[in-house]
Rosetta silent file (secondary structure, phi, psi, omega in degrees, C-alpha in Angstrom):
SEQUENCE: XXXXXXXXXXXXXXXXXXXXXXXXXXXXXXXXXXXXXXXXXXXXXXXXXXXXXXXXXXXXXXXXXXXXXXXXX
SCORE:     score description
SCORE:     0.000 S_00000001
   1 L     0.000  -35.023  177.091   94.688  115.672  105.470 S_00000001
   2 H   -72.235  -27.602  158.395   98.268  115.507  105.712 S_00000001
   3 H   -66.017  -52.009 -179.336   98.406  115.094  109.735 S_00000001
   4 H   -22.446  -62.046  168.744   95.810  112.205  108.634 S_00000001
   5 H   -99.445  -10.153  138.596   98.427  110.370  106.672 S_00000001
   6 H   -11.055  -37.459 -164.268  101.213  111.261  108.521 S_00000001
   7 H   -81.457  -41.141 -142.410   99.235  109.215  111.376 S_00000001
   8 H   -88.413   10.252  167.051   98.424  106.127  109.390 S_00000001
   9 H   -80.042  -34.092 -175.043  101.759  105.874  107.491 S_00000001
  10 H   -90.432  -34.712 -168.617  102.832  104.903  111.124 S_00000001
  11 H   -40.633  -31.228 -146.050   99.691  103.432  112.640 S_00000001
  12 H   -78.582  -72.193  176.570  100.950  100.875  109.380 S_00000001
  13 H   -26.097  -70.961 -162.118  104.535  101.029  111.071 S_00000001
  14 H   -81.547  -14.363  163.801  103.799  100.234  114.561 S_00000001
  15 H   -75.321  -47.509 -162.505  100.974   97.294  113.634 S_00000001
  16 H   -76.996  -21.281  178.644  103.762   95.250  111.468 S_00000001
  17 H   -79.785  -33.123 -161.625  106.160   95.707  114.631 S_00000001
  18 H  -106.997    6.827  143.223  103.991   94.563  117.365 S_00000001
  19 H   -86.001  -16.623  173.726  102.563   91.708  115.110 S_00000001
  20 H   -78.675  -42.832 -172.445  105.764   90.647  114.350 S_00000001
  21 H   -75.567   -7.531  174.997  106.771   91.085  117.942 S_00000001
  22 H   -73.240  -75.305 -159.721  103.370   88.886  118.844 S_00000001
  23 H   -40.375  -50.934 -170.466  104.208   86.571  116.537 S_00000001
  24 H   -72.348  -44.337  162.244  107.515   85.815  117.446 S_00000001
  25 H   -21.115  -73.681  171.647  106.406   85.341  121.198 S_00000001
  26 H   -78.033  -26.915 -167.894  103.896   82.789  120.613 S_00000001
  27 H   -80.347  -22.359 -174.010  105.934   81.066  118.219 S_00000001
  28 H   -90.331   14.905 -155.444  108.624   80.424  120.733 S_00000001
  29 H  -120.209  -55.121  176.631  105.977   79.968  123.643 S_00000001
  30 H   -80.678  -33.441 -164.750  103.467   77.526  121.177 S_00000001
  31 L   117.082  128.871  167.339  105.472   76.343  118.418 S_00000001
  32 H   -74.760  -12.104  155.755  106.117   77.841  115.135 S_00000001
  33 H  -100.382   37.950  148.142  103.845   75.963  113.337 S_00000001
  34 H  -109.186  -25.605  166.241  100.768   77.188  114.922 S_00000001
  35 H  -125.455   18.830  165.479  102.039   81.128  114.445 S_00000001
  36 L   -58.866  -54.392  165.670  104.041   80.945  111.882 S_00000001
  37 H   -40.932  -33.574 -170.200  101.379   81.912  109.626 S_00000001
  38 H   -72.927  -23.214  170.254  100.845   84.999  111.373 S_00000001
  39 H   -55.663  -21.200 -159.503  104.309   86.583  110.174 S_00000001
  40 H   -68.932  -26.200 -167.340  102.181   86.616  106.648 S_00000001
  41 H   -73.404  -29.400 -177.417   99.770   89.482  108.987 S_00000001
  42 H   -59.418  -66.671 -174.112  103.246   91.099  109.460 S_00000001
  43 H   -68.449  -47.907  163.436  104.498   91.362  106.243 S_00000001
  44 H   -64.953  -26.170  156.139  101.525   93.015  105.121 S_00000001
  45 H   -67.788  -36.598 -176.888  101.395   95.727  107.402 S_00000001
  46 H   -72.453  -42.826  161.354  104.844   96.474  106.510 S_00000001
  47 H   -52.941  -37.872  152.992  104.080   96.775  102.604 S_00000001
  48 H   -13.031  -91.733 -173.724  101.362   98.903  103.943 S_00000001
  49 H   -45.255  -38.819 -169.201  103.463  101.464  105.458 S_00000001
  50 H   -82.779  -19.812  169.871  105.940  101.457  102.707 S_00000001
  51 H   -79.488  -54.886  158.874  103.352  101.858  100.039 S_00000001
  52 H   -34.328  -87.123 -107.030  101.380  104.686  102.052 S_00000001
  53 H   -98.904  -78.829  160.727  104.680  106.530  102.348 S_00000001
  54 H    -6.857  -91.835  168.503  105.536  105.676   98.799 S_00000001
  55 H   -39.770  -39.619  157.072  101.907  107.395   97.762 S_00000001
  56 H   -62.437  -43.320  154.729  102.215  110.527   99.818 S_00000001
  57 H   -36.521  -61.354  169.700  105.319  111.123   98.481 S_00000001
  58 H   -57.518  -95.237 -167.575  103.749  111.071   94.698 S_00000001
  59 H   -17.041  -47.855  171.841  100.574  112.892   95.805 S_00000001
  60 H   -46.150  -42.380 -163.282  102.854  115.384   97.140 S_00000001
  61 H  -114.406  -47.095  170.460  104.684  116.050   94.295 S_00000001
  62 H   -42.700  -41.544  171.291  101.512  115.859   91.973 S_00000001
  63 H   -59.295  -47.005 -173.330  100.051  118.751   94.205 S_00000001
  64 H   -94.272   11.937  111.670  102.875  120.489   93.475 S_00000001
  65 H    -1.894  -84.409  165.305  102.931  120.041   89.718 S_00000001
  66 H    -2.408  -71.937  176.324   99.463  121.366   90.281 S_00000001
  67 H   -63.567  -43.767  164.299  100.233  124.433   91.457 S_00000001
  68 H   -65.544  -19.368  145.703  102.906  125.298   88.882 S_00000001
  69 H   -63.592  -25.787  175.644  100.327  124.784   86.755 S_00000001
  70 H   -69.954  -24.260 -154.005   98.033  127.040   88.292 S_00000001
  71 H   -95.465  -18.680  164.765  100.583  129.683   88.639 S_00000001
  72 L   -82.082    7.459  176.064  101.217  129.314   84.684 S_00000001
  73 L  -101.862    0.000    0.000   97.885  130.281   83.597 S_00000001
C-alpha cells in the first residue's frame, strides 16, 4: 500500500505539471480566454498532490502511534 501512494502522490504531481504545461501552450497558440479556464484543472491536481502527501504523512504517524500502543499492552 505504501508503493501505491507513493505512485499517486506523484501521478497527482506530474498531471498538474503537464496540464499546466498544456495549458499554457494553447493559451499562447489560441488565446487565453479560451484556456484560461483550464489552469483551474491545474490547480487542482496540485492541491491533490499536496493533500495526498499531507495524508500519508498523518497515516504514517497514526500507524505508528498504533504500534506503541500495541507494544504497551
Amino acid at each position: 500500500m505504501e508503493f501505491y501512494n507513493r505512485v499517486m502522490t506523484y501521478v497527482w504531481l506530474l498531471a498538474g505539471i503537464a496540464i499546466f504545461a498544456i495549458s499554457t501552450y494553447m493559451s499562447f497558440t489560441d488565446g487565453i480566454k479560451k484556456w484560461g479556464f483550464y489552469y483551474l484543472f491545474s490547480l487542482v491536481a496540485f492541491l491533490m498532490f499536496f493533500m495526498k502527501r499531507w495524508m500519508v504523512k498523518r497515516m504514517q504517524k497514526h500507524i505508528k502511534y498504533m504500534e506503541e500502543q500495541q507494544k504497551k499492552v
